[in-house]
C-alpha positions as CSV (number, residue, x, y, z in Angstrom):
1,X,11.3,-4.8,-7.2
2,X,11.2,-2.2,-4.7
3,X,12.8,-1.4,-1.1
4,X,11.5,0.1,1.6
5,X,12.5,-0.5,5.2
6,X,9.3,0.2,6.7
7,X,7.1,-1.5,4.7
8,X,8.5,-5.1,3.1
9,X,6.0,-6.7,1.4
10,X,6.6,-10.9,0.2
11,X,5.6,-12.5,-2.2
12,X,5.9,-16.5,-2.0
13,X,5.3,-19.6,-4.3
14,X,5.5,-22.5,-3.6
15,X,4.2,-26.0,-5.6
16,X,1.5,-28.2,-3.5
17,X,3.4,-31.4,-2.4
18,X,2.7,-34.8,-0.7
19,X,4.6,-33.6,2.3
20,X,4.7,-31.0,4.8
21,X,5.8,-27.7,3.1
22,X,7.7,-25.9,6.3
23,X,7.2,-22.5,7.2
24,X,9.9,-20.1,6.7
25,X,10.1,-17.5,9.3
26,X,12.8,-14.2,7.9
27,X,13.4,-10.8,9.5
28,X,9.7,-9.5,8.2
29,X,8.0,-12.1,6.9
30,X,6.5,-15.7,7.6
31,X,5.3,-17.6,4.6
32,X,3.2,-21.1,5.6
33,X,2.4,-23.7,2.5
34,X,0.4,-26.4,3.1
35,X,0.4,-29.5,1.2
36,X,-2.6,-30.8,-1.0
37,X,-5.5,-31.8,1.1
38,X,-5.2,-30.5,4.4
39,X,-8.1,-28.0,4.0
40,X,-10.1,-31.6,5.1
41,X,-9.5,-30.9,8.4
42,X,-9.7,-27.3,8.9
43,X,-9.8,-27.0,13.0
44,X,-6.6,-29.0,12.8
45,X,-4.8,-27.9,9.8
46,X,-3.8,-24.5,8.5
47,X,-3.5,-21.7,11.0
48,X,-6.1,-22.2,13.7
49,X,-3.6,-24.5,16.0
50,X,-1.5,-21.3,15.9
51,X,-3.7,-18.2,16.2
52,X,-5.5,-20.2,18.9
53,X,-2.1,-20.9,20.8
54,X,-1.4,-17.3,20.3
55,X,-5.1,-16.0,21.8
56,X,-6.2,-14.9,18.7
57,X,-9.4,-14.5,17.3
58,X,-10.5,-16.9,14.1
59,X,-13.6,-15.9,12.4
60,X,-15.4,-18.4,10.2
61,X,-18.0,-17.0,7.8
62,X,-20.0,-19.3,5.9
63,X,-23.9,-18.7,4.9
64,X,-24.9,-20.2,8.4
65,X,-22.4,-19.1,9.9
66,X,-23.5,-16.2,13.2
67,X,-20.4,-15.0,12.8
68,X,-20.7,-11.7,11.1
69,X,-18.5,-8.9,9.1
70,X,-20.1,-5.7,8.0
71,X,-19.1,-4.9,4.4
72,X,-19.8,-1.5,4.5
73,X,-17.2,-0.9,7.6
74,X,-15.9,2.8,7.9
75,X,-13.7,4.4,10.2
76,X,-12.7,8.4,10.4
77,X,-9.1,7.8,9.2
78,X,-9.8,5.1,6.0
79,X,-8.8,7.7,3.9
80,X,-6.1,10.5,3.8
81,X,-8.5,12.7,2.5
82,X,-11.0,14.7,4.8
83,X,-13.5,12.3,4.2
84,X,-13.0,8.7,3.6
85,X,-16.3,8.3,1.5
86,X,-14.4,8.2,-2.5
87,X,-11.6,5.7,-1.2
88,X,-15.5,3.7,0.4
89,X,-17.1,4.3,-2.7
90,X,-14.5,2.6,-4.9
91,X,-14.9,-0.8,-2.9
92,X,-18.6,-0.4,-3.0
93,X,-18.5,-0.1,-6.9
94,X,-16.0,-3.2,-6.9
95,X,-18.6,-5.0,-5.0
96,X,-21.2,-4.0,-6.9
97,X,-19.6,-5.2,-10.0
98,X,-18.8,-8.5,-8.6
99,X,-22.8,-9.0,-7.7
100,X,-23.7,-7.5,-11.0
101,X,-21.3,-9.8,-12.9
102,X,-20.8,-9.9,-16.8
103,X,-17.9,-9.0,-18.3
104,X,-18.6,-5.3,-19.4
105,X,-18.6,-4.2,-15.8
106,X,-21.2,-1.8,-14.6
107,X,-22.2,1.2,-16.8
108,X,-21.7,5.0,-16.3
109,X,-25.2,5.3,-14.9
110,X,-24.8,2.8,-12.4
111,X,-21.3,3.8,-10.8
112,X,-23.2,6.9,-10.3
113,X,-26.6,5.9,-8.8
114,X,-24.2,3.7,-6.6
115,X,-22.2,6.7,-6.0
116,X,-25.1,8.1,-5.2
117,X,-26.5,5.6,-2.7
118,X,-23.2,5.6,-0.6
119,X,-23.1,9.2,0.4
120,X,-26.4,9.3,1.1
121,X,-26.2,6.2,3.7
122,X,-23.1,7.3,5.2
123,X,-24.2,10.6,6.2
124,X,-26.2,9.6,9.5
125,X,-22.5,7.8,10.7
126,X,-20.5,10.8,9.5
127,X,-22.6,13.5,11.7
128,X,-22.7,11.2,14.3
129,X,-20.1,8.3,14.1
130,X,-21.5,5.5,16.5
131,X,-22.3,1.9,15.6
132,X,-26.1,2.4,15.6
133,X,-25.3,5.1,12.9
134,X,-23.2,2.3,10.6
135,X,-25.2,1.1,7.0
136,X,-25.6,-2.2,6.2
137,X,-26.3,-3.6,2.7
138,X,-29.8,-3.9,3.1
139,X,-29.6,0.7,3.5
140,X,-27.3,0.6,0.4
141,X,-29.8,-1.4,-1.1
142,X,-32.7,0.8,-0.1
143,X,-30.6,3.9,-1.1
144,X,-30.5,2.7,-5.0
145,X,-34.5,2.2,-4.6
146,X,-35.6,5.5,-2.9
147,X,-34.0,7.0,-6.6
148,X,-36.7,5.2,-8.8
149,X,-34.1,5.1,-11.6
150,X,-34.3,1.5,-13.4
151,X,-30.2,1.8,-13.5
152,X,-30.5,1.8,-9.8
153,X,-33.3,0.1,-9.9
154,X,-31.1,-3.0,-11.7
155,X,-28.2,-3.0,-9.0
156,X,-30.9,-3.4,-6.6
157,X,-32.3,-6.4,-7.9
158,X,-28.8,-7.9,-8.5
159,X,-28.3,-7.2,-4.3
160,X,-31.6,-8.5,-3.5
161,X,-29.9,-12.3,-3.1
162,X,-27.1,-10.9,-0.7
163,X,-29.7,-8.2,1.5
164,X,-33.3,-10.6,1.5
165,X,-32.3,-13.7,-0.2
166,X,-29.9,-17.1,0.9
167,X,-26.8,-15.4,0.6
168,X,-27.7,-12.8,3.2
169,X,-24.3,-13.1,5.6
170,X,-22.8,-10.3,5.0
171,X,-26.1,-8.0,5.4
172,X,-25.5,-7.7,9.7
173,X,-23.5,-5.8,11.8
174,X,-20.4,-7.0,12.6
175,X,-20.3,-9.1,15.7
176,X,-17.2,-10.4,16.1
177,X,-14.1,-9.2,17.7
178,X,-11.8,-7.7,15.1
179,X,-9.3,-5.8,16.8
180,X,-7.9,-8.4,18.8
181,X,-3.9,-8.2,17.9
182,X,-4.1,-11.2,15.6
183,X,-7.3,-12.2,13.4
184,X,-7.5,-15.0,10.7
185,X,-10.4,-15.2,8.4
186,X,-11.7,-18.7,7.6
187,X,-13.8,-18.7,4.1
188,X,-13.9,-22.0,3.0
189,X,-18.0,-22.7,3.7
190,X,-18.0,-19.7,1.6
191,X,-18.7,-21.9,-1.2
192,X,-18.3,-20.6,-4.9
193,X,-21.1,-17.5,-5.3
194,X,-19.6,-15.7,-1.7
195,X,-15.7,-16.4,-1.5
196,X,-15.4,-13.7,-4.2
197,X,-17.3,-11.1,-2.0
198,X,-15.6,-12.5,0.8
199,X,-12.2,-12.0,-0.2
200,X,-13.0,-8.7,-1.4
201,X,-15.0,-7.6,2.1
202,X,-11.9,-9.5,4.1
203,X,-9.6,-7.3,2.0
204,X,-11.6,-3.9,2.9
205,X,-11.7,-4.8,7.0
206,X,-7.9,-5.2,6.6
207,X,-7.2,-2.3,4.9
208,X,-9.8,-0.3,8.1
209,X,-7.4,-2.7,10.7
210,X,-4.6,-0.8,8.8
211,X,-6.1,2.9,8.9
212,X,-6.7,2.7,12.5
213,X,-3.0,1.1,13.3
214,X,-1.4,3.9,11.6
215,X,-3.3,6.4,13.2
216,X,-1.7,5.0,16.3
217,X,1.8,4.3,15.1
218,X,1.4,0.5,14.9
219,X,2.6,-1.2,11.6
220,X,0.0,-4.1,10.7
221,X,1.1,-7.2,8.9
222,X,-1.3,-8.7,6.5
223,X,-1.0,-12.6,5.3
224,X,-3.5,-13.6,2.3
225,X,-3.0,-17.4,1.5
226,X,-4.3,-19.0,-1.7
227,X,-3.0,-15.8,-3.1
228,X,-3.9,-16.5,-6.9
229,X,-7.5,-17.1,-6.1
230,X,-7.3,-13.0,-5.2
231,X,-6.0,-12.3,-8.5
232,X,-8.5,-14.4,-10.4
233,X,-11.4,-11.9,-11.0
234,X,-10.9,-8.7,-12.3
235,X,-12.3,-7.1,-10.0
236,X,-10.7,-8.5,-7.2
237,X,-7.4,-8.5,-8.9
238,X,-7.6,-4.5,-9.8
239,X,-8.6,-3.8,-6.1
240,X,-5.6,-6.1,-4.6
241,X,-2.9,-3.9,-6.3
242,X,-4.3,-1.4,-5.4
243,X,-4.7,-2.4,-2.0
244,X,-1.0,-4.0,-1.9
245,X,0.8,-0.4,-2.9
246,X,-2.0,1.7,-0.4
247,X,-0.3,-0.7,2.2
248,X,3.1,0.1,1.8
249,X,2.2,3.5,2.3
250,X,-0.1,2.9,5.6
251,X,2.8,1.1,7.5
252,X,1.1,-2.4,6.0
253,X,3.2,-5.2,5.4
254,X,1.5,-7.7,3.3
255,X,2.3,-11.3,2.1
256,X,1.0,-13.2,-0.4
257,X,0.9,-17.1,-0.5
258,X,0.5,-19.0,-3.3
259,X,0.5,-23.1,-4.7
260,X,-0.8,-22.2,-7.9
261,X,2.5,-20.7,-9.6
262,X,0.8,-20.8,-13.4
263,X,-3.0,-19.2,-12.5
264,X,-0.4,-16.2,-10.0
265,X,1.3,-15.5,-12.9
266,X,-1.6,-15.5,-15.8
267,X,-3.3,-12.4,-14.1
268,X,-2.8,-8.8,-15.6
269,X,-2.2,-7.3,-12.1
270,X,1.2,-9.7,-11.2
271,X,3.2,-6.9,-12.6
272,X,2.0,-4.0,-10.1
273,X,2.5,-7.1,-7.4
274,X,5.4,-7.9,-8.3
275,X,7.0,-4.3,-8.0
276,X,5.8,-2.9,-4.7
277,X,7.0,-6.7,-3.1
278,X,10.7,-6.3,-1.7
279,X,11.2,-9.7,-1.5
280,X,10.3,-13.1,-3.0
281,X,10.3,-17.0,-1.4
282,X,10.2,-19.6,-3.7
283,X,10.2,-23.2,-2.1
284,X,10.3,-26.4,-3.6
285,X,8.8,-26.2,-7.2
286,X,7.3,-28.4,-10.2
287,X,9.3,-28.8,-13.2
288,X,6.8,-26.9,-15.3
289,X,6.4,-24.1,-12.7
290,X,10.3,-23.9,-12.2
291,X,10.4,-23.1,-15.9
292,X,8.3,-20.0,-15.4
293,X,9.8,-18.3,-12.6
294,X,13.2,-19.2,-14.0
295,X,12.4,-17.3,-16.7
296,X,10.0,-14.4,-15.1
297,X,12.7,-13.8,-12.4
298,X,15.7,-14.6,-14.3
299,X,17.1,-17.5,-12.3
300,X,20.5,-19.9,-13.5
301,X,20.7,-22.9,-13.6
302,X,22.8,-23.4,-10.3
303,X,20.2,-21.3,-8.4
304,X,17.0,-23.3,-9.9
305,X,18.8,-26.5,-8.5
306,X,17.6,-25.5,-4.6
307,X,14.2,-25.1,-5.9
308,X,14.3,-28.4,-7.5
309,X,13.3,-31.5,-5.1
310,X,14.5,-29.5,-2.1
311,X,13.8,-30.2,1.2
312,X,10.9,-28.9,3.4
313,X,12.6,-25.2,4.9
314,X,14.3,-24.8,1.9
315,X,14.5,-22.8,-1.2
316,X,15.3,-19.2,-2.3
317,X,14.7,-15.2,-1.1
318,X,15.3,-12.9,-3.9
319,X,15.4,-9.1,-2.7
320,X,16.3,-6.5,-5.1
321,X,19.0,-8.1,-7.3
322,X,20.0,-10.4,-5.1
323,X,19.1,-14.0,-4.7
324,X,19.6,-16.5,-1.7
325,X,19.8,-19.4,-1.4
326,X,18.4,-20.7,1.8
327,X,18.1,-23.4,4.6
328,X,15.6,-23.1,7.6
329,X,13.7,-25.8,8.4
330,X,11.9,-26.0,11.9
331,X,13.4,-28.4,14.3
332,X,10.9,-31.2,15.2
333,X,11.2,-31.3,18.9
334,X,9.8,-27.5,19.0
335,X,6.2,-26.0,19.7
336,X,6.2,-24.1,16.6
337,X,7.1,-27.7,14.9
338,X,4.2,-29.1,16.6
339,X,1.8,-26.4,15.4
340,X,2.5,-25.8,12.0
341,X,2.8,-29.3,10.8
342,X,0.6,-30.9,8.4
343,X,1.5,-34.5,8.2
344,X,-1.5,-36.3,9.8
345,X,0.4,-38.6,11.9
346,X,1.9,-35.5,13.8
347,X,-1.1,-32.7,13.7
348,X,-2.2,-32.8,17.6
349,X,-4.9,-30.8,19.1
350,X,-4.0,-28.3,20.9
């Protein structure tokens, strides 16, 4: 793994319990595991008792949901480049590919008609950057039309569901409030055909938070839980490294959560992950998932013992070659205790 003082990134994993999994709050990163079930009760669980405590802003989208994020996003400083367009095309084509599906991914042809498409519906914005001026899917998907190519033609059909169909959430404008200092993304009404676009879109409106905090000399810190589920689909995977080393660079500072130790570690892209994160958290583990990090991280036996039946706020931070063992749990007669629990007899509304 990698240092860099400006820009830690963590990595955390952590088996799904019976009980209350504590946060662990360290110099530059806060890593919160829930235990098995709590997504039941989602205004009361999780981390709306804490962004709401903190003024934040918590956006839910679901397909009936009137809160709305604009995929196709842009600001003047997403890229380093002159013009951000190739850095916006390359999402595009990843979202693209997720509607298309198959396993192939999309053809030559069709990266370019899509290639295509985005410049031409960016260029109103980019002569005159206001919001009236921003695209939506349903110009992207007019774009690929207006070039009576059955390539384009094809990815046109495949957005019809997401632009005029059921699934249309994501073809409005943003309306929501996305520069307040702290933001959490709710997606579980997703349900299985969205969550993939929505991780990917959530991903894209980070990386634009990002651009727009480095450009005035603000680091952003960027906390994905349920991490594995990102590194699942191909495409998502690919555009998550991707997005985890851009980060670094950007004055980002991302963390990934994770309960799933076996699916985190299966994916092709743990590697990249792996390297640009400066520090690892492992809490309590199973048996079987103990075994694999013991080996991926090269753990002894007398440091697998505090990740075996250990206590809520305990466990082990590995940075560089180094590995700690650590204690931290949250007292119980705190606030902080009293928002981030789980256990059902203690969650209160706040």
């Amino acid at each position: 793994m990698s240092t860099n003082t400006v820009t830690n990134s963590t990595l955390s994993a952590a088996r799904k319990r019976d009980e209350m999994l504590e946060p662990y709050e360290w110099k530059r990163s806060r890593t919160v595991l829930r235990r098995e079930g709590a997504s039941n009760r989602p205004d009361l669980v999780d981390y709306y008792p804490l962004v709401k405590r903190l003024h934040g802003q918590v956006i839910k989208l679901s397909p009936t949901s009137k809160d709305y994020v604009n995929p196709l996003d842009i600001n003047l400083n997403y890229s380093e480049d002159d013009s951000p367009l190739a850095l916006k095309s390359d999402f595009v084509l990843s979202f693209c590919e997720l509607v298309m599906g198959g396993k192939t991914g999309l053809e030559a042809i069709e990266r370019t008609v899509i290639d295509r498409a985005v410049k031409a519906i960016y260029r109103p914005y980019l002569a005159n950057p206001c919001p009236e001026n921003m695209p939506i899917l349903s110009d992207l998907h007019q774009a690929l039309l207006d070039q009576h190519l059955p390539e384009a033609d094809r990815v046109a059909q495949a957005l019809d569901l997401y632009v005029s169909g059921s699934l249309n959430v994501f073809n409005h404008k943003t309306n929501v409030d996305i520069h307040n200092r702290l933001v959490a993304f709710d997606i579980k009404e997703l349900g299985k055909q969205l969550k993939k676009l929505g991780m990917l879109i959530i991903q894209d409106q980070i990386w634009g938070r990002v651009t727009q905090n480095r450009s005035q000399g603000r680091a952003t810190w960027y906390f994905a839980d349920e991490f594995h589920l990102l590194l699942k689909e191909e495409q998502t995977a690919a555009y998550s490294a991707e997005i985890w080393k851009r980060f670094r660079k950007w004055g980002g500072v991302p963390t990934g959560a994770t309960q799933n130790v076996k699916d985190l570690l299966s994916s092709p892209e743990i590697e990249n992950i792996l390297e640009n994160s400066d520090f690892i958290t492992l809490l309590n583990q199973a048996s079987g998932d103990r075994k694999i990090l013991s080996e991926r991280l090269n753990l002894s036996a007398d440091q697998q013992k505090y990740i075996d039946n250990s206590e809520p706020g305990e466990g082990l931070l590995i940075f560089e070659n180094v590995v700690l063992p650590f204690s931290n749990p949250i007292p119980n007669n705190t606030q902080l205790y009293k928002i981030m629990t789980t256990r059902l007899s203690e969650v209160v509304e706040l």
